[in-house]
BADO-766280 format. One record per residue (C-alpha): x, y, z; residue in three letters. Coordinates in steps of 0.2 Angstrom, whole numbers, always signed. Layout:
! BADO-766280
ATOM      c1      c2      c3   code
ATOM       X       Y       Z    Ala
...
This chain:
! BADO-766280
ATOM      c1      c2      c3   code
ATOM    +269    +390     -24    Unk
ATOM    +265    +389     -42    Unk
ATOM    +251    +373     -39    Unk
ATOM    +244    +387     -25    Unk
ATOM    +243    +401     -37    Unk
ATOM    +235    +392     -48    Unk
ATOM    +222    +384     -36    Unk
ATOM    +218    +403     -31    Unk
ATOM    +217    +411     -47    Unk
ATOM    +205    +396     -52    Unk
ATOM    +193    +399     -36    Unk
ATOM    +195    +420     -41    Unk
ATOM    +189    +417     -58    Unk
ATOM    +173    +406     -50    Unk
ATOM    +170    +421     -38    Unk
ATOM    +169    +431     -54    Unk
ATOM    +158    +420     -64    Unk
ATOM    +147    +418     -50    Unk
ATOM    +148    +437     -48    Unk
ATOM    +143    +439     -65    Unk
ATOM    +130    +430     -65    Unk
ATOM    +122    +438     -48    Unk
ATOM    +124    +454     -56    Unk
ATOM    +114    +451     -73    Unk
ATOM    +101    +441     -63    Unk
ATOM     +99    +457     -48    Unk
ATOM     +98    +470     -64    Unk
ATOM     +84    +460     -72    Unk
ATOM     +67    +470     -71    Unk
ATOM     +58    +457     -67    Unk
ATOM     +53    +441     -80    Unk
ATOM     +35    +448     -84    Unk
ATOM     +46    +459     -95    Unk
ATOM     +56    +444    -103    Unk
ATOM     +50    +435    -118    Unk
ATOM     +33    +444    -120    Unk
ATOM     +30    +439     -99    Unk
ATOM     +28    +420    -104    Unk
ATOM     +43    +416     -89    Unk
ATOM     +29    +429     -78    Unk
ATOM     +17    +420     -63    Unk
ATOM      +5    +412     -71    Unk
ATOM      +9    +416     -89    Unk
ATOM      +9    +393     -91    Unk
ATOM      +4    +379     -79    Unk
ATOM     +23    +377     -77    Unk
ATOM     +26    +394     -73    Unk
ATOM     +39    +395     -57    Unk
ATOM     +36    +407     -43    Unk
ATOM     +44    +416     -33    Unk
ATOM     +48    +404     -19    Unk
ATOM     +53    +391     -30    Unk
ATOM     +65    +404     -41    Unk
ATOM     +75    +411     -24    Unk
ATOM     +85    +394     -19    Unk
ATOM     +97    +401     -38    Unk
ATOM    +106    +413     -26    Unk
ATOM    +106    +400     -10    Unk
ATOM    +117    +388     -23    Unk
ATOM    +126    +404     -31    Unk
ATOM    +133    +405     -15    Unk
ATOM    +135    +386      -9    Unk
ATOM    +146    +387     -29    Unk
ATOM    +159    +400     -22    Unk
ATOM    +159    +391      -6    Unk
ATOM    +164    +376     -13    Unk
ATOM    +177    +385     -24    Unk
ATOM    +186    +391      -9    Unk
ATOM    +186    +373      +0    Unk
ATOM    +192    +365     -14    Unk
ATOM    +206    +379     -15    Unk
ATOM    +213    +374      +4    Unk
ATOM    +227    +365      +3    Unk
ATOM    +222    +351     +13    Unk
ATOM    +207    +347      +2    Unk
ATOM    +214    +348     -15    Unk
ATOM    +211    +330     -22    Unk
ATOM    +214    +322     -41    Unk
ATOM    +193    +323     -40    Unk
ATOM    +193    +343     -36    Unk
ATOM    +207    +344     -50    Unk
ATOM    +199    +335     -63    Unk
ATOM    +182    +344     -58    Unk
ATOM    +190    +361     -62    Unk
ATOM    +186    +362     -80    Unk
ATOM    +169    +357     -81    Unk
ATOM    +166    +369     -64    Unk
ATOM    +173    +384     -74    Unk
ATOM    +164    +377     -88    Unk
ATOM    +148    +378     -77    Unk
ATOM    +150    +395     -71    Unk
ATOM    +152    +402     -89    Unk
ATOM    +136    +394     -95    Unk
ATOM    +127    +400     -79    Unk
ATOM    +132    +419     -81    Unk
ATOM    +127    +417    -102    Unk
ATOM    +110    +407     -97    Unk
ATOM    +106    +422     -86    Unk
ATOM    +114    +435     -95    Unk
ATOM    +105    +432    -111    Unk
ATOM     +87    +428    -101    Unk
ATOM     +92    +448     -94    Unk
ATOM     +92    +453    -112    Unk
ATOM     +78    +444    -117    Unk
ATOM     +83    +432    -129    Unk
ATOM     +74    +419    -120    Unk
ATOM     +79    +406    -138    Unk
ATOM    +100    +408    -132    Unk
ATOM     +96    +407    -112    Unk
ATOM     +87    +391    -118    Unk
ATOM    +103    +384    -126    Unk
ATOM    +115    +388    -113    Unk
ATOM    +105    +383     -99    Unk
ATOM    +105    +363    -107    Unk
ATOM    +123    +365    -107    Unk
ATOM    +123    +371     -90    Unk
ATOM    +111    +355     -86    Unk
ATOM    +124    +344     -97    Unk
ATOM    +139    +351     -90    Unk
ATOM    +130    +349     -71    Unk
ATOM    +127    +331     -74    Unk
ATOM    +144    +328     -81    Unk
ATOM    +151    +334     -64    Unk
ATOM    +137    +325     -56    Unk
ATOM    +144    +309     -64    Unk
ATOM    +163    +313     -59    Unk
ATOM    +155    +316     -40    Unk
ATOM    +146    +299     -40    Unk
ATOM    +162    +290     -46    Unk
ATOM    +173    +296     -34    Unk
ATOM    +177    +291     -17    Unk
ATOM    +176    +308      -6    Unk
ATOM    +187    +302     +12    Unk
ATOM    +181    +317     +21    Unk
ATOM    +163    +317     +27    Unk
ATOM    +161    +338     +27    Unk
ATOM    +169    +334      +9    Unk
ATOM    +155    +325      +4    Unk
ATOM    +141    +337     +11    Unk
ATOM    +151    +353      +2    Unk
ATOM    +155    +346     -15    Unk
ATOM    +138    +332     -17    Unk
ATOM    +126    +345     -11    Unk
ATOM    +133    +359     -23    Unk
ATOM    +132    +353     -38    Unk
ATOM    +118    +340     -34    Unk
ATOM    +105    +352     -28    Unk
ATOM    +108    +363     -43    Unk
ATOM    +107    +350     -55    Unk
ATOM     +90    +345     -48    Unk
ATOM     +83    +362     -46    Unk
ATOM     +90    +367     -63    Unk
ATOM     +82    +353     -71    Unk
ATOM     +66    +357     -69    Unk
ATOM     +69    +376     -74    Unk
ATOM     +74    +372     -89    Unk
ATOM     +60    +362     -92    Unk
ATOM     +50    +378     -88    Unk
ATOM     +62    +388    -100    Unk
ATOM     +57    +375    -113    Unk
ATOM     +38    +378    -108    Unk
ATOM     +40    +396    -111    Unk
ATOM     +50    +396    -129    Unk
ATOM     +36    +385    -136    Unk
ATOM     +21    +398    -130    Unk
ATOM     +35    +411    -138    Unk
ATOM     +37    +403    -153    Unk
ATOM     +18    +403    -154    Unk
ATOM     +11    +386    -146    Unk
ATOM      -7    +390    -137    Unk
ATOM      -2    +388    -119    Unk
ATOM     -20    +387    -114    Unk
ATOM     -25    +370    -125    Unk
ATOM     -28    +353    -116    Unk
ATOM     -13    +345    -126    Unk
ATOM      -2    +360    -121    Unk
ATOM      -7    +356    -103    Unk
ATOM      -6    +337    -102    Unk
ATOM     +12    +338    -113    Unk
ATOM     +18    +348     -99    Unk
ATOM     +11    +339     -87    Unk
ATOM     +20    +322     -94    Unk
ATOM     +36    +329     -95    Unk
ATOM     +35    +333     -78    Unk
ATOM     +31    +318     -75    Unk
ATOM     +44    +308     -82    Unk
ATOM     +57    +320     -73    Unk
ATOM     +50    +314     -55    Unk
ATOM     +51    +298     -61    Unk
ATOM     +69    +297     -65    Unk
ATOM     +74    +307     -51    Unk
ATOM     +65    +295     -40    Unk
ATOM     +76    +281     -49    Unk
ATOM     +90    +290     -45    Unk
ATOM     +89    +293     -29    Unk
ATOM     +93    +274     -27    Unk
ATOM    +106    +272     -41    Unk
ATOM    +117    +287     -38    Unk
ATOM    +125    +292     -23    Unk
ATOM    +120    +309     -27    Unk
ATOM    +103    +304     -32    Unk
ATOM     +94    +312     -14    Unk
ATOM    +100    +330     -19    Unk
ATOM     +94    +329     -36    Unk
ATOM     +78    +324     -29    Unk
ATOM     +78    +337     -16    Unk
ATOM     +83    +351     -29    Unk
ATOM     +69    +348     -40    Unk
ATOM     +55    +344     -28    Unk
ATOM     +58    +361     -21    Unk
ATOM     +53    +369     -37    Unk
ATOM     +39    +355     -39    Unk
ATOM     +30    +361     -24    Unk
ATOM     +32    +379     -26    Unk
ATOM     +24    +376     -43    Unk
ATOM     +10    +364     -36    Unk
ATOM      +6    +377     -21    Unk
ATOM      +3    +391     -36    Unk
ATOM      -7    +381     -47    Unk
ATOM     -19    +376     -33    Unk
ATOM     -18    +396     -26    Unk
ATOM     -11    +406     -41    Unk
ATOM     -24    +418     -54    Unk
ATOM     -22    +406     -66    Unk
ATOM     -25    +392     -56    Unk
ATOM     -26    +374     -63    Unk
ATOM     -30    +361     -51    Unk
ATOM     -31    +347     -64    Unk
ATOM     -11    +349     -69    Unk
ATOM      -8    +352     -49    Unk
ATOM     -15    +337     -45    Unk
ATOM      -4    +325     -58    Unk
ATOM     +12    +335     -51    Unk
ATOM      +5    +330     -33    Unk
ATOM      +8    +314     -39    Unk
ATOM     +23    +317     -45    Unk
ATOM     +29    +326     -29    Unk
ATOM     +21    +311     -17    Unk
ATOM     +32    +299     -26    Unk
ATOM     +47    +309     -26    Unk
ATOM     +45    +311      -7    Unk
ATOM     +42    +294      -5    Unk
ATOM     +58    +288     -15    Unk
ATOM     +67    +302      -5    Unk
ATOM     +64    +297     +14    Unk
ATOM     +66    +280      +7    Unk
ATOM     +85    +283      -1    Unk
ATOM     +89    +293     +15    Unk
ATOM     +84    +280     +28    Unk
ATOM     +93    +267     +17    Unk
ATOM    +107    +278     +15    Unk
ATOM    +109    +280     +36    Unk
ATOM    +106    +262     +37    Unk
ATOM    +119    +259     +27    Unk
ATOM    +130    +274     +35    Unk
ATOM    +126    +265     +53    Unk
ATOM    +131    +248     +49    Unk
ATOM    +147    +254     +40    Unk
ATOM    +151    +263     +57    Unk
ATOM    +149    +249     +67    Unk
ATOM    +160    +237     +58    Unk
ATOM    +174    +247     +60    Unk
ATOM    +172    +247     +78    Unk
ATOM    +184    +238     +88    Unk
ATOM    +176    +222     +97    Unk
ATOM    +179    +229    +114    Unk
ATOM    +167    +243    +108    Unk
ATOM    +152    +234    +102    Unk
């Protein structure tokens, strides 16, 4: 009874966090009001659009999801237990990262959305390290936190983008550009590493191509359209997509031939 109480009044506090955070992000005006419009469209090459900003509330969602699964009985493992701190952990630095971006204070957003980013990849870690038993287990818990640590990746590179035009860098030089552009970059290449290495490598891939595309598809489109930058996170994205269709077919490969060893001889 008590374990029970506890496991609830864990997955309420989550709802509430979560809720927290939905709230400050749907009072938000719009960001062409935060941080002198530099989060705006367009405002740097590595400004995120729309499309590539609305999969936040899709994970929000997928977040409180998994906090009720991981609450029923017959799915409470040592991983969802030992995962409970850092998930709370999580959800605090989520409602502050957007909270303090709501009040335009774009240098403390900063801060807390790389601790959301190192407290994400610490549970990543704990995910990858851990055997789930249950195949709707893996979906729920791997796809979580896996897409939102690659999504949220390349966001905060963005935030990072926009602090430095704030903090008076000329977004519009060459060396402003092609600094961004690297840094992108180096992100697709060690997500495209990762989706070998780590199990949950294919959702940390998917996550931030998302917001890669979306941004590639404004560059080339957008009013302040820069088709040389577009064109190096083309590359970027090509790779990514090749690495992630790769993993994936290895991944079922490997699925497939685990399933048929079990079989019974009589089956095969």
């Amino acid at each position: 009874m008590k374990r029970r109480l506890v496991t609830g009044a864990y997955a309420a506090f989550i709802l509430l966090g979560l809720g927290w955070a939905g709230w400050a992000a749907l009072s938000t005006a719009g960001l062409e009001t935060i941080a002198g419009g530099w989060l705006g469209p367009d405002a740097t090459v590595t400004s995120v659009p729309r499309l590539g900003q609305l999969p936040w509330f899709a994970l929000m969602i997928a977040v409180a999801f998994y906090a009720i699964w991981q609450a029923v009985a017959a799915q409470r493992g040592m991983l969802h237990r030992s995962l409970r701190p850092w998930v709370l952990a999580a959800v605090l630095c989520n409602a502050l990262w957007v909270s303090f971006l709501e009040r335009d204070r774009i240098g403390a957003s900063l801060a807390f959305g790389i601790m959301l980013l190192a407290v994400l990849v610490r549970v990543v870690v704990m995910i990858a390290k851990s055997q789930l038993l249950q195949q709707v287990d893996r979906w729920i818990t791997r796809a979580s936190f896996g897409l939102f640590t690659g999504w949220l990746s390349v966001i905060v590179l963005v935030e990072a983008v926009a602090f430095c035009a704030v903090s008076g860098a000329d977004s519009s030089t060459l060396m402003f550009k092609g600094a961004c552009a690297l840094a992108v970059l180096l992100l697709a290449l060690f997500l495209c590493a990762m989706s070998f290495k780590n199990p949950l490598g294919i959702y940390l891939n998917a996550g931030a191509l998302w917001v890669i595309s979306a941004i590639i598809v404004d560059r080339y489109t957008g009013h302040a359209n820069s088709p040389a930058f577009a064109t190096v996170l083309s590359v970027a994205a090509v790779l990514m997509c090749a690495c992630l269709f790769s993993a994936v077919r290895t991944r079922i490969r490997a699925l497939l031939a685990r399933r048929d060893s079990q079989l019974p001889p009589s089956s095969q």
